[in-house]
Backbone of each chain as nested JSON, in Angstrom:
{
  "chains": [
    {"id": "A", "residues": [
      {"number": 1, "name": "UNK", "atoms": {"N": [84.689, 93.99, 119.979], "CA": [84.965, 93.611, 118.598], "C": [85.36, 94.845, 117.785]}},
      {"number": 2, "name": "UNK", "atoms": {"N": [86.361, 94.679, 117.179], "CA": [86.897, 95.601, 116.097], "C": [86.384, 95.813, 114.684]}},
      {"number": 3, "name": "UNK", "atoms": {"N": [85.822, 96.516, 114.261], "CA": [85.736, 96.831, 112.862], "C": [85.741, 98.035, 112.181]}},
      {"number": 4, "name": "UNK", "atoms": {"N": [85.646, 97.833, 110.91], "CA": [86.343, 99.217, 109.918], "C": [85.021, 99.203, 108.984]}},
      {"number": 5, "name": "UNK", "atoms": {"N": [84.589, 100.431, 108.978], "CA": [83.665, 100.738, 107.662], "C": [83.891, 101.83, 106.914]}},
      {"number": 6, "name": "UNK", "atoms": {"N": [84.198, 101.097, 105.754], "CA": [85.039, 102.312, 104.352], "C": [83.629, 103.075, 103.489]}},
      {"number": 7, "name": "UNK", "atoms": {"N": [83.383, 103.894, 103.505], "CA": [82.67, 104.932, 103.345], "C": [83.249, 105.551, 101.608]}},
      {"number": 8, "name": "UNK", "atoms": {"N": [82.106, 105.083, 100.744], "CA": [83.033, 105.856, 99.546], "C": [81.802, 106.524, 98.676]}},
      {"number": 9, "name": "UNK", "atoms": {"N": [82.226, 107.301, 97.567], "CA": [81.818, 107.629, 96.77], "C": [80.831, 106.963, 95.44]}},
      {"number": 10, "name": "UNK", "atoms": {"N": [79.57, 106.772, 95.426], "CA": [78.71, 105.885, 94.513], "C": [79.595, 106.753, 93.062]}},
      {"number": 11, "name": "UNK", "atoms": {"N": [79.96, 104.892, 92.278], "CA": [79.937, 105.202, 90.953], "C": [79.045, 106.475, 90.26]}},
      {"number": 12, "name": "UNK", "atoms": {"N": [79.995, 107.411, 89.551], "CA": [78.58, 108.345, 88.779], "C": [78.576, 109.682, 89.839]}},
      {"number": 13, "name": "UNK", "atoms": {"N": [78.936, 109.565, 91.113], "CA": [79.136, 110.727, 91.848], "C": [80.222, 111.481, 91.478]}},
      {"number": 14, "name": "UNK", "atoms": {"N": [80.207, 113.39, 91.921], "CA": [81.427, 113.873, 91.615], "C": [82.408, 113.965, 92.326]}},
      {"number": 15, "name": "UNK", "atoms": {"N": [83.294, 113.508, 92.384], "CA": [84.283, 113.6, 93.894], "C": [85.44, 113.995, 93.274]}},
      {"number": 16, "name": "UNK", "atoms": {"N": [85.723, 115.669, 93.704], "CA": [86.657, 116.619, 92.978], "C": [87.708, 116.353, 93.788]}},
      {"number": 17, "name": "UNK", "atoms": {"N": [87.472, 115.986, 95.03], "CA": [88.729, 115.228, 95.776], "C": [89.546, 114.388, 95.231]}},
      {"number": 18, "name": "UNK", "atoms": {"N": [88.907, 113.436, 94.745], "CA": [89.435, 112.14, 93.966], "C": [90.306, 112.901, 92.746]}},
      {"number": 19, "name": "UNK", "atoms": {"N": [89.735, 113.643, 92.097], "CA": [89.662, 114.345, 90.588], "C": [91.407, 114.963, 91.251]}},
      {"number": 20, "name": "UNK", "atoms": {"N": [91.64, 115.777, 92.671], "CA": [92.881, 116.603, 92.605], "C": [93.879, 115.532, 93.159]}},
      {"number": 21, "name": "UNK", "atoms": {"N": [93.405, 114.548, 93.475], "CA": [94.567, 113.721, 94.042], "C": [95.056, 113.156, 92.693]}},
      {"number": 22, "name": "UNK", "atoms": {"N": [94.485, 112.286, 91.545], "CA": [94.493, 111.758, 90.535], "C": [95.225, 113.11, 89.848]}},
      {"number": 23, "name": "UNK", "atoms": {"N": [95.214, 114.128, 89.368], "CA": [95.75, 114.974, 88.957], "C": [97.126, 115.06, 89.133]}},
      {"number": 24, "name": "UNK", "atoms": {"N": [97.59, 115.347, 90.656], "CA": [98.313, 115.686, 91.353], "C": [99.288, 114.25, 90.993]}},
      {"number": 25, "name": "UNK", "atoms": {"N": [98.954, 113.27, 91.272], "CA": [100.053, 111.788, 91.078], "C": [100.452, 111.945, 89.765]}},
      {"number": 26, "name": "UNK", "atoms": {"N": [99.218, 112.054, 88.699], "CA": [100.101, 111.996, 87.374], "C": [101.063, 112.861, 87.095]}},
      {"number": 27, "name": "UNK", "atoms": {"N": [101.074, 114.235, 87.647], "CA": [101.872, 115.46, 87.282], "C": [103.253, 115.109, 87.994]}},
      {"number": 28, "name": "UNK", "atoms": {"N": [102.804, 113.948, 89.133], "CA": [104.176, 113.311, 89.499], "C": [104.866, 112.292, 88.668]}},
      {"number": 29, "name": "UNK", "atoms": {"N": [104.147, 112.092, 87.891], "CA": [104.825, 111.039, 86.837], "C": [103.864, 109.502, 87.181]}},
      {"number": 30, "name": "UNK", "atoms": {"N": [103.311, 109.574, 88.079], "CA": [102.58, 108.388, 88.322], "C": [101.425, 107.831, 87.271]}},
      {"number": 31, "name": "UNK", "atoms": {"N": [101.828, 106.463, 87.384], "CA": [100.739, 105.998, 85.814], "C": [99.322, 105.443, 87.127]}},
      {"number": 32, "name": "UNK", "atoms": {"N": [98.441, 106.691, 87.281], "CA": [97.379, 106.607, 87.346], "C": [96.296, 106.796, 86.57]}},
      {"number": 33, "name": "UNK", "atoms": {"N": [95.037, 105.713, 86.417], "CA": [94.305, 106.118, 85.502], "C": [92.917, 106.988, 86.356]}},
      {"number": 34, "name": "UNK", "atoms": {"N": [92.612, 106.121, 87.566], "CA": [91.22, 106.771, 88.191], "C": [92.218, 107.1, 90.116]}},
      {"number": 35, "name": "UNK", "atoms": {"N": [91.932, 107.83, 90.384], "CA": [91.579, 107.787, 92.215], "C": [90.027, 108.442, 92.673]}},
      {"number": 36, "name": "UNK", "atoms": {"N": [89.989, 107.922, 93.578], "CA": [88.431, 108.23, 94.372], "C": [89.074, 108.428, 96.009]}},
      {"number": 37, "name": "UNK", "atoms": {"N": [88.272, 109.144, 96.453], "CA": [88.874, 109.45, 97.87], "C": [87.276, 108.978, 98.653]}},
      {"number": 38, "name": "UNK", "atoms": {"N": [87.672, 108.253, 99.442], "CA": [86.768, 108.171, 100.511], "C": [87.241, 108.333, 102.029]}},
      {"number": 39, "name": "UNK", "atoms": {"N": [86.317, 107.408, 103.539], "CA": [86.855, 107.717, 104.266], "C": [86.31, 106.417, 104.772]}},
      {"number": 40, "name": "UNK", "atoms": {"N": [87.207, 106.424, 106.122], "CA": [87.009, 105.195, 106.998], "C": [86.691, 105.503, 108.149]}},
      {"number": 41, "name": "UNK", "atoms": {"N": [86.058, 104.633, 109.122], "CA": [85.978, 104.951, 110.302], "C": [86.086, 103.271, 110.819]}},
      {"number": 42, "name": "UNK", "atoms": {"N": [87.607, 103.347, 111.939], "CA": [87.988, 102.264, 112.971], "C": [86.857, 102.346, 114.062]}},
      {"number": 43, "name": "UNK", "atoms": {"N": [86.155, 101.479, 114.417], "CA": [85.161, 101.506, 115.624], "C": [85.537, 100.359, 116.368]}},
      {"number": 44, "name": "UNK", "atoms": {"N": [85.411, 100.384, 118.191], "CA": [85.451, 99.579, 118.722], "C": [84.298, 99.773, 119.316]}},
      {"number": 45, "name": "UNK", "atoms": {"N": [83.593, 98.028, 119.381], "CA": [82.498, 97.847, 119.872], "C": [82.399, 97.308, 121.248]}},
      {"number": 46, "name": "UNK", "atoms": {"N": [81.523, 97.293, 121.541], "CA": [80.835, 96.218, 122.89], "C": [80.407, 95.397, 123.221]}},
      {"number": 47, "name": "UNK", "atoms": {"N": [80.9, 94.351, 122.354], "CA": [80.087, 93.004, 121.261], "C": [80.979, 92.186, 121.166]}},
      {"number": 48, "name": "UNK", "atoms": {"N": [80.298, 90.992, 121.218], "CA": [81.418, 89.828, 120.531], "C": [80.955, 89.106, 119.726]}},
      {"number": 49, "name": "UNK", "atoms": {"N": [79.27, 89.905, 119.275], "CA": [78.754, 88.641, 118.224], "C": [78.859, 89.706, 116.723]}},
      {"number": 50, "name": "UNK", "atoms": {"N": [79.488, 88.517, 115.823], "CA": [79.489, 89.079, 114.614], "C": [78.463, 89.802, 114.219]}},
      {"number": 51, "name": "UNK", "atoms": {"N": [77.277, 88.739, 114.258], "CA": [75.82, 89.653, 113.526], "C": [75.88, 90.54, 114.362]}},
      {"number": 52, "name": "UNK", "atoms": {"N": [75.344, 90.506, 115.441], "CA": [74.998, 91.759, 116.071], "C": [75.916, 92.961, 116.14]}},
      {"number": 53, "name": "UNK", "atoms": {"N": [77.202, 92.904, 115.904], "CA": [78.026, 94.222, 115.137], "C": [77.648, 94.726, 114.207]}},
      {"number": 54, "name": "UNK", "atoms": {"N": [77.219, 93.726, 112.73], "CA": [77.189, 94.279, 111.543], "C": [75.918, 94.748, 111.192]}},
      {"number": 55, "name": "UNK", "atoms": {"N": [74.527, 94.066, 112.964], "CA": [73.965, 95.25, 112.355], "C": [73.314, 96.324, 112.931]}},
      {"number": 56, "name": "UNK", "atoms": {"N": [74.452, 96.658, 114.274], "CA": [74.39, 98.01, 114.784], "C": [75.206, 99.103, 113.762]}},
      {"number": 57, "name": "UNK", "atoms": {"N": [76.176, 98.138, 113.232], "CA": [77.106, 99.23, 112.584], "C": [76.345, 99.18, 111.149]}},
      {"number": 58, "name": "UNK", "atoms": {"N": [75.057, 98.871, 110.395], "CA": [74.097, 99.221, 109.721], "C": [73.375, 100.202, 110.332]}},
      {"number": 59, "name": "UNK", "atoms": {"N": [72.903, 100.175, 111.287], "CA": [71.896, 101.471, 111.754], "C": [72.901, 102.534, 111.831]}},
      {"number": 60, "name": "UNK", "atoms": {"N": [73.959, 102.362, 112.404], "CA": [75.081, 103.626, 112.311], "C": [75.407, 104.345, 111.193]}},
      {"number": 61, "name": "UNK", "atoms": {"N": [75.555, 103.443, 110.249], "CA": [75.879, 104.295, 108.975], "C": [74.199, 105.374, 108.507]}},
      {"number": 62, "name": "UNK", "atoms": {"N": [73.254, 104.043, 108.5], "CA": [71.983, 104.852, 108.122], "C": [72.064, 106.359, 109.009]}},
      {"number": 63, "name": "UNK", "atoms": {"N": [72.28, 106.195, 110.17], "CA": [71.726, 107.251, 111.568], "C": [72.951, 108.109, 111.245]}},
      {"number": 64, "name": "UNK", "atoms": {"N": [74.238, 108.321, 110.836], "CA": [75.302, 109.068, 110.69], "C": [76.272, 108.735, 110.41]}},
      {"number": 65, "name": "UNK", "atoms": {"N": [77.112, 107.568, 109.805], "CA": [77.999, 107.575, 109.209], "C": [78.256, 107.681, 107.632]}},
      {"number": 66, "name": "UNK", "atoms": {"N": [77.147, 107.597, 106.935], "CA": [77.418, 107.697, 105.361], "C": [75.994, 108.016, 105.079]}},
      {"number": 67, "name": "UNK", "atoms": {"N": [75.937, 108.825, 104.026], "CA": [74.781, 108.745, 103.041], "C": [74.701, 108.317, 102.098]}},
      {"number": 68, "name": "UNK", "atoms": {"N": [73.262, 107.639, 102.631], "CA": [73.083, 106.144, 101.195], "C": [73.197, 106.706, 100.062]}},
      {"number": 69, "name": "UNK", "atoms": {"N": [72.507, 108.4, 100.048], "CA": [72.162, 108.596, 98.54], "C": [73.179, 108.889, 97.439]}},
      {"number": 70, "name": "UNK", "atoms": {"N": [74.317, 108.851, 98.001], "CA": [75.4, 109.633, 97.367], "C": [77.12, 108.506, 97.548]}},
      {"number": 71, "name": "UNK", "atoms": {"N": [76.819, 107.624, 98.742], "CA": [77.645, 106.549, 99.49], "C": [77.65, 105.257, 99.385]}},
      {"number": 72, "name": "UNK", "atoms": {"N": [78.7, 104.17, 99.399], "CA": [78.514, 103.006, 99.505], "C": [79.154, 103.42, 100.733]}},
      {"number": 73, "name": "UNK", "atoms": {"N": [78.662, 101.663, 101.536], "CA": [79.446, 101.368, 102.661], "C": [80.071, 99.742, 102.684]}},
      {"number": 74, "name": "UNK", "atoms": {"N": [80.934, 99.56, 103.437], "CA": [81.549, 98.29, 103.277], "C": [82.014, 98.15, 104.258]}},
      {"number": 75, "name": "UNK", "atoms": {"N": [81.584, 97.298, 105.378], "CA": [81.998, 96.554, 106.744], "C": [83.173, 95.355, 106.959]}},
      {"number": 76, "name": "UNK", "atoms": {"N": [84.196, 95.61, 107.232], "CA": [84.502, 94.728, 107.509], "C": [85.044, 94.346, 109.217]}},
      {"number": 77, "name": "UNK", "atoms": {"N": [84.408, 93.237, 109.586], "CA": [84.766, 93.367, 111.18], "C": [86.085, 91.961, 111.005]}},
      {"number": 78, "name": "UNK", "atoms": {"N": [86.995, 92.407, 112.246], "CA": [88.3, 91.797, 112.354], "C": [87.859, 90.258, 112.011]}},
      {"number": 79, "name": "UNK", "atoms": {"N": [88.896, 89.525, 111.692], "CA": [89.225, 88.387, 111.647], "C": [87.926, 87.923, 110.761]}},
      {"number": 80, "name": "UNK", "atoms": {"N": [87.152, 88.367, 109.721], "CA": [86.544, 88.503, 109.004], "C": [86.563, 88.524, 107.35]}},
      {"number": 81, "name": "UNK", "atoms": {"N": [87.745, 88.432, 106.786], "CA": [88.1, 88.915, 105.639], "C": [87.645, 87.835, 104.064]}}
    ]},
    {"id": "B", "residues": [
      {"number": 1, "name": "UNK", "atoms": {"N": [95.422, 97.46, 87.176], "CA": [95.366, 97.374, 88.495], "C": [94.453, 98.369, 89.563]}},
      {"number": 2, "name": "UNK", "atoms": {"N": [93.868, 97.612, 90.705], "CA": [92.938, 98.695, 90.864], "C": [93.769, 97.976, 92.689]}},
      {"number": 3, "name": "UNK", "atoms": {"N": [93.503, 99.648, 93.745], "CA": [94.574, 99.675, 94.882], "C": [93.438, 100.356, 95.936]}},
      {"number": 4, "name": "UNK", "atoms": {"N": [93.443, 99.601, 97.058], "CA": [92.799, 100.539, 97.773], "C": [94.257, 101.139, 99.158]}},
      {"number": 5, "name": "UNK", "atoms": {"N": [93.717, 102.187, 99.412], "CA": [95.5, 102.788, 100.572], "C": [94.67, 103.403, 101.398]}},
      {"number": 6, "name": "UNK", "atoms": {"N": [94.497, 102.627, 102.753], "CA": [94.092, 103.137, 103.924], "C": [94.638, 103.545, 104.666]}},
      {"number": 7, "name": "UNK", "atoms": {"N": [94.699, 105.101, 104.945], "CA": [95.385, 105.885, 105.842], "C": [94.515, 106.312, 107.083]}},
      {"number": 8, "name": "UNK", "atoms": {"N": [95.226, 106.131, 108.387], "CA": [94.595, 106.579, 109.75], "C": [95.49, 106.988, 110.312]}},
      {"number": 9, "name": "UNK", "atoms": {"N": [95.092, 107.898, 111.212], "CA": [96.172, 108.098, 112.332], "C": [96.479, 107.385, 113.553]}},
      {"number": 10, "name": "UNK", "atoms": {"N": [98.137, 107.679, 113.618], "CA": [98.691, 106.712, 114.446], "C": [98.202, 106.512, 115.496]}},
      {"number": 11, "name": "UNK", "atoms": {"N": [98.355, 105.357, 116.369], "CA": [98.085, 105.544, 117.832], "C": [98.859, 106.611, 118.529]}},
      {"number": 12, "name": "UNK", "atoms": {"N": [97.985, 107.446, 119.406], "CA": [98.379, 107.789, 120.354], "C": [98.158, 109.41, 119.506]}},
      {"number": 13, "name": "UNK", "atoms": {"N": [98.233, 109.57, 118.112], "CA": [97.484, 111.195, 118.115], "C": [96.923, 111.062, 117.605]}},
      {"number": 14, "name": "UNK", "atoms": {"N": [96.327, 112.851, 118.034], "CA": [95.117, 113.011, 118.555], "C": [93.861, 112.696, 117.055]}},
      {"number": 15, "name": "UNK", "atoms": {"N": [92.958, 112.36, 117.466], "CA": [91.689, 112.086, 116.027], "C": [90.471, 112.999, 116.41]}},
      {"number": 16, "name": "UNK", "atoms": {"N": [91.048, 114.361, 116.294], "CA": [89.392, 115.004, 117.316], "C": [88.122, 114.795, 116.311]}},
      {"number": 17, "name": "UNK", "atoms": {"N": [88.093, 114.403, 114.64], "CA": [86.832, 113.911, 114.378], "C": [86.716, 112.461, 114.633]}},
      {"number": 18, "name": "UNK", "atoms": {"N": [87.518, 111.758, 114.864], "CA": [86.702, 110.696, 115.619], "C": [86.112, 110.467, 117.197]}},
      {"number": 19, "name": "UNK", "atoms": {"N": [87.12, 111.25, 117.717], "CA": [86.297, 111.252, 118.732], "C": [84.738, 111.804, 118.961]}},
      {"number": 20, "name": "UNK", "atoms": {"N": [84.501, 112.876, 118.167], "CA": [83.162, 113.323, 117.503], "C": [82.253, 112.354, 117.318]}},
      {"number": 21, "name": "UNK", "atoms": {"N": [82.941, 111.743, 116.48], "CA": [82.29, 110.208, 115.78], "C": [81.539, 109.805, 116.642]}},
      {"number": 22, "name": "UNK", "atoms": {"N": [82.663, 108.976, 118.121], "CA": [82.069, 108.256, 118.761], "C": [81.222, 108.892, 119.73]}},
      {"number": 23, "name": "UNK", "atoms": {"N": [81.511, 110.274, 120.375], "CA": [80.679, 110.605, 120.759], "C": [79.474, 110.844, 120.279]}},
      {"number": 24, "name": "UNK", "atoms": {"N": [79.155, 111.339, 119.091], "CA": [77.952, 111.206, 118.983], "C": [76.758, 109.946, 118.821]}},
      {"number": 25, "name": "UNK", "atoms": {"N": [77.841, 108.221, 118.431], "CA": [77.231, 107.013, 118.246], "C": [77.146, 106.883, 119.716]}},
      {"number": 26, "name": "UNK", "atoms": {"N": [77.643, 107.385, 120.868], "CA": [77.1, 106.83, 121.941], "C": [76.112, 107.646, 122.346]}},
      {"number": 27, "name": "UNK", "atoms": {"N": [76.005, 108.755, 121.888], "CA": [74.924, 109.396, 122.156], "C": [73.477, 109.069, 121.491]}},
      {"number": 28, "name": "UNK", "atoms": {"N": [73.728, 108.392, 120.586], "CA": [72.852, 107.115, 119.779], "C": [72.516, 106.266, 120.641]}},
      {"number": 29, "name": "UNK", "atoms": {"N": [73.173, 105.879, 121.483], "CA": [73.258, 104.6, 122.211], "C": [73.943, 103.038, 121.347]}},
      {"number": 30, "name": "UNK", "atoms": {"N": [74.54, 103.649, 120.669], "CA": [75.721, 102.994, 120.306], "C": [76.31, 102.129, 121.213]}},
      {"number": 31, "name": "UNK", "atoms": {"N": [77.033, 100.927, 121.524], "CA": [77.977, 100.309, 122.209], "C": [79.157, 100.5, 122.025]}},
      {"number": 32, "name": "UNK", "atoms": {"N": [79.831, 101.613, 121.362], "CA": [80.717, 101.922, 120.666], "C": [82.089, 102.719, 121.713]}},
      {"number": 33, "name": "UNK", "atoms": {"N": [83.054, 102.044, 122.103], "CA": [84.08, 102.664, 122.948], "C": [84.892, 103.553, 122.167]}},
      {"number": 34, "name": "UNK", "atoms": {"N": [85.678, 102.597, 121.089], "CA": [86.198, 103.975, 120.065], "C": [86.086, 104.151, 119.224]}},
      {"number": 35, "name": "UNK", "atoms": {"N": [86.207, 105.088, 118.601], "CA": [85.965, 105.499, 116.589], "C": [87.478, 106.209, 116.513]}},
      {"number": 36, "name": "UNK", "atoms": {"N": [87.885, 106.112, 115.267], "CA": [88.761, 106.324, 114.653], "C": [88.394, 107.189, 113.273]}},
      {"number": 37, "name": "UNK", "atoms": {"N": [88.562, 107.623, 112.87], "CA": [88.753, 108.771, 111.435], "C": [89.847, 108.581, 110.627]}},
      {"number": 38, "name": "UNK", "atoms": {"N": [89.259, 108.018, 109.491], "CA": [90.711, 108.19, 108.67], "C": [90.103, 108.247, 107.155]}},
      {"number": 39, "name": "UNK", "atoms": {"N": [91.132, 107.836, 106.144], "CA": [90.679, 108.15, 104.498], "C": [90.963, 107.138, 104.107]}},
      {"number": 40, "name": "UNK", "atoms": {"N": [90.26, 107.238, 102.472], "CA": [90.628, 106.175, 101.427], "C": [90.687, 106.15, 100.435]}},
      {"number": 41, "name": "UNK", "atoms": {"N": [91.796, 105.551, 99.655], "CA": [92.029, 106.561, 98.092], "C": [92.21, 105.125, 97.642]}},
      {"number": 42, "name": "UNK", "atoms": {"N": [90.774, 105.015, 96.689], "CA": [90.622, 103.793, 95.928], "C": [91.617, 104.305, 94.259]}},
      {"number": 43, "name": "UNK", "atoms": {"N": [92.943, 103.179, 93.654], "CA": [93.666, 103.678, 92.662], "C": [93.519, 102.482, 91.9]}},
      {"number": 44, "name": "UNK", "atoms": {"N": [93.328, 103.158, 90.337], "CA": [93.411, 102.939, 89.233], "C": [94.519, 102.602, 88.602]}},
      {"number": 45, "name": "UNK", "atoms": {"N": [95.784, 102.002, 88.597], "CA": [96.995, 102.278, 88.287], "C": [96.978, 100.938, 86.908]}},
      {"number": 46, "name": "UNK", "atoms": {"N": [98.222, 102.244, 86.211], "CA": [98.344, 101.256, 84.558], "C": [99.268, 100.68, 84.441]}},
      {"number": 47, "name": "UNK", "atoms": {"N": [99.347, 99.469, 85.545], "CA": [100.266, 98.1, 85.611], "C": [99.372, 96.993, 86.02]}},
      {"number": 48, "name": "UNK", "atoms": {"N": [100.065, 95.623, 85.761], "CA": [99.794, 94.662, 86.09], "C": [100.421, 93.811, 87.067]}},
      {"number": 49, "name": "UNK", "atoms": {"N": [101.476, 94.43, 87.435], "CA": [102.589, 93.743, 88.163], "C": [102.188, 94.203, 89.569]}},
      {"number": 50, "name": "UNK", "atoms": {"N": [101.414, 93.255, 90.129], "CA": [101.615, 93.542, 91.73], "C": [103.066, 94.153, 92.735]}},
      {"number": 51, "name": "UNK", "atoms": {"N": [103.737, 93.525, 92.326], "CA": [104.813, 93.717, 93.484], "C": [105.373, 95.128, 92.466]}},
      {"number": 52, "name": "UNK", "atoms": {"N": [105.286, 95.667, 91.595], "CA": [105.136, 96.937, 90.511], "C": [104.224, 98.211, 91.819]}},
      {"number": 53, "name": "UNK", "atoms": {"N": [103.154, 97.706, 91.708], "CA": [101.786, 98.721, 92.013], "C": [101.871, 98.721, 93.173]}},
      {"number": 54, "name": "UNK", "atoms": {"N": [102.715, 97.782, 94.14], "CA": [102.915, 98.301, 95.684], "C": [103.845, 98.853, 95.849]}},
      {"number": 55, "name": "UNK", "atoms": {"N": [105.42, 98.879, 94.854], "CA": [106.176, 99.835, 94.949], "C": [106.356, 100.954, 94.697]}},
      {"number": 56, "name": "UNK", "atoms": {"N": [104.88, 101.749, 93.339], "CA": [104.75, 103.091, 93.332], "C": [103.724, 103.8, 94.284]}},
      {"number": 57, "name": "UNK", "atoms": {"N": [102.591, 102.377, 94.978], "CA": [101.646, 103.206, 95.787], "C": [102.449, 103.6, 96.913]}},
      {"number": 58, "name": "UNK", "atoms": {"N": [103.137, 102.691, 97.243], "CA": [104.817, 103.307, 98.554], "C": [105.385, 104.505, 98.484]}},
      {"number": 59, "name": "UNK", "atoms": {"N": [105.73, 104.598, 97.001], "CA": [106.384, 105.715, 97.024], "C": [105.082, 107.298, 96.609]}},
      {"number": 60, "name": "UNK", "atoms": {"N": [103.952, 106.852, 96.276], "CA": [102.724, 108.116, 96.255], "C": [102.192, 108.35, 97.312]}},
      {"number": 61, "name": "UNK", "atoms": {"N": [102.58, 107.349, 98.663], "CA": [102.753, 107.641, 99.905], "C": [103.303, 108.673, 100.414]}},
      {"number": 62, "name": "UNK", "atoms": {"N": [104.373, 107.904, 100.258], "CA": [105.732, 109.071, 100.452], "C": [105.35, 110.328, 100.025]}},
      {"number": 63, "name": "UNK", "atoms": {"N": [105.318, 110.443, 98.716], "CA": [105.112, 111.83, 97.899], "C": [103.749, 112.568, 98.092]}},
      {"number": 64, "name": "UNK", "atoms": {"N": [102.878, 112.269, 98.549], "CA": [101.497, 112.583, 98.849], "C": [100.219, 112.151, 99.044]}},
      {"number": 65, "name": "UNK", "atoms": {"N": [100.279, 110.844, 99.61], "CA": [98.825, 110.393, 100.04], "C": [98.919, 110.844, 101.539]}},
      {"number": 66, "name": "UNK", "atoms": {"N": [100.229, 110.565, 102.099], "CA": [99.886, 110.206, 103.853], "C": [100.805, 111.179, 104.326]}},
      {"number": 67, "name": "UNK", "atoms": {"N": [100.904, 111.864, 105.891], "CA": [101.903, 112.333, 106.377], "C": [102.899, 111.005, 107.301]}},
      {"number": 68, "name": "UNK", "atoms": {"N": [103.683, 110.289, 106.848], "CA": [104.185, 109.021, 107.583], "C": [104.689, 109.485, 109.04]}},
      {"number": 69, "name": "UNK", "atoms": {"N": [104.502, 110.687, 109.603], "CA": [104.607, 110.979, 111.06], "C": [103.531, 110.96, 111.662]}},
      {"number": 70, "name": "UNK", "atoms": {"N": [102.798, 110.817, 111.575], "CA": [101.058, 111.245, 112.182], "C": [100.029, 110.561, 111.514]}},
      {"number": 71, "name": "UNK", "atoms": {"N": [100.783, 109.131, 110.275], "CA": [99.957, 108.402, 109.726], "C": [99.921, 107.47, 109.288]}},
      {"number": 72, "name": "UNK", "atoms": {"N": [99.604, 106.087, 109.232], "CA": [99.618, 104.896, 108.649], "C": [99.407, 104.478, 107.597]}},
      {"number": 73, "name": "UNK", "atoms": {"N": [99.874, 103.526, 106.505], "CA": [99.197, 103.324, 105.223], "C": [98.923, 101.91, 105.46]}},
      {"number": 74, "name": "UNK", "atoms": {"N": [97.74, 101.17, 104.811], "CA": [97.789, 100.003, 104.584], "C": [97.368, 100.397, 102.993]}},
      {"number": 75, "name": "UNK", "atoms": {"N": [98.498, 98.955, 102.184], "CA": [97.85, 98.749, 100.67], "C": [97.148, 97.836, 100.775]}},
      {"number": 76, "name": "UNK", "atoms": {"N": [95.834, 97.6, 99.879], "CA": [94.873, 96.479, 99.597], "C": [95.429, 96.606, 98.115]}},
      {"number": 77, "name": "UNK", "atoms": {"N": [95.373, 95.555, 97.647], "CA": [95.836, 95.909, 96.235], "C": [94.718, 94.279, 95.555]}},
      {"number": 78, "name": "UNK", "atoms": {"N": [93.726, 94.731, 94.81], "CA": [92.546, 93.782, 94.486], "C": [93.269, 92.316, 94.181]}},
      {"number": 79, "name": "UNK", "atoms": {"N": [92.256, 91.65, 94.707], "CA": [92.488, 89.628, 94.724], "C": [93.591, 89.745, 95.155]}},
      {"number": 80, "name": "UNK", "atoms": {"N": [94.314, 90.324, 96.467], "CA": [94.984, 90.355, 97.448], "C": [94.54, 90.505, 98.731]}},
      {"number": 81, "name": "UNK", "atoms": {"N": [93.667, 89.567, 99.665], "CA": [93.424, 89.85, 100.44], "C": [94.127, 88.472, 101.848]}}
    ]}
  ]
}
């Protein structure tokens, strides 16, 4: 089973990343008001049951893919939307 | 308008932090065959016109979100799914 977990920045965090990309578009003329930069990670699993993807790929994020304290996370597994 | 633009790299090059990734979720004991690495630049943009906000996130592509040789974009562009 295929899925994607988008990894971002909690509202209220500083993400100077976000801050130079958003910079950078407007100085292009782009009518941006906010960007935030996060990251993703494509995983292929070993699974074909929904639950049981979404909630190995919960212990994953806890165990190393995002930090809660500073991170949202958002799962989405294929054909799922 | 609010845009999410998911960039990964293409098939076939190379992702040496994802492979990281997955090596270390199987070293978890993960069921996890592959991981992928990529970004995400959640946008703020000051239009309303959908088919508008996918033709400048195209072209902030072009101009600097993604390298389109070594990278993919998908637009999410909100209550578009």
């Amino acid at each position: 089973m295929k899925a994607t977990v988008l990894v971002r920045p909690k509202d209220g965090i500083l993400d100077p990343q976000g801050e130079a990309v958003g910079g950078s578009l407007r100085r292009l003329a782009f009518p941006v008001t906010q960007a935030r930069v996060g990251r993703l990670v494509d995983l292929e699993l070993d699974t074909s049951d929904a639950a049981d993807a979404r909630a190995q790929i919960e212990r994953m994020c806890a165990e190393l893919l995002a930090n809660p304290l500073i991170e949202t996370v958002e799962i989405q597994l294929e054909g799922d939307d």
